[in-house]
N, C-alpha and C positions, 0 to 999 in steps of 0.2 A: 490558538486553543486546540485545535485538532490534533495539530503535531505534535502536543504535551499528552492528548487522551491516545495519541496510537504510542509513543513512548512508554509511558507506563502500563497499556494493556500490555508490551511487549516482555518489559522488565517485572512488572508484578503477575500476570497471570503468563508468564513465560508462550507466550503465542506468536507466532511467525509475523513480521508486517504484515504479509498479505491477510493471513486470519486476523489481525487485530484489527483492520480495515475492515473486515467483513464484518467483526465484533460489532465496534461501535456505528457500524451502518443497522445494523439490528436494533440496536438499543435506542437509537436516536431517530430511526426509522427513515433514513436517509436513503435513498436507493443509490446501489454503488458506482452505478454511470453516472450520480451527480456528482461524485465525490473530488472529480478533478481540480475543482478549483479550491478543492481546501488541503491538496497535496501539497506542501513546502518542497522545495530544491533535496533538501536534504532526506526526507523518508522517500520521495521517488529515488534518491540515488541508491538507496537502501533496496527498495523495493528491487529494483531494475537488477542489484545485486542477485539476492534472494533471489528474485522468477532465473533469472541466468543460471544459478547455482543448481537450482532444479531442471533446467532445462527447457523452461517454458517457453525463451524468446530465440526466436533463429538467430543465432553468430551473429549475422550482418545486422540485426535490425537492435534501436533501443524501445525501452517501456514507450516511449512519447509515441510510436508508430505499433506497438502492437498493442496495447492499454489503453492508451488516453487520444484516441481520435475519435 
């Protein structure tokens, strides 16, 4: 269910993973350090994309080591 509500904030209010994540932590009042275990495979690979593309994650390291420990 999560990875359908960040999907669609992504595709219908056109917002980054990462903002769509923060979205519906807002709305659903989830605080975003809980949010790991309702990550799927596939939006962290997203994710891990996007913060890369930005610049977020050092070269050597993935999301699983700078994000979700």
């Amino acid at each position: 269910k999560f990875t359908k509500m960040v999907e669609d904030a992504v595709f219908k209010k056109r917002l980054s993973y990462i903002d769509a994540i923060v979205h519906i932590c807002e709305e659903t009042n989830i605080e975003p350090e809980d949010v790991k275990k309702f990550v799927s495979p596939i939006i962290k690979d997203k994710l891990e994309a996007e913060a890369a593309g930005l610049n977020l994650l050092p070269k050597t390291n993935s999301i699983d080591s700078a994000l979700f420990e």
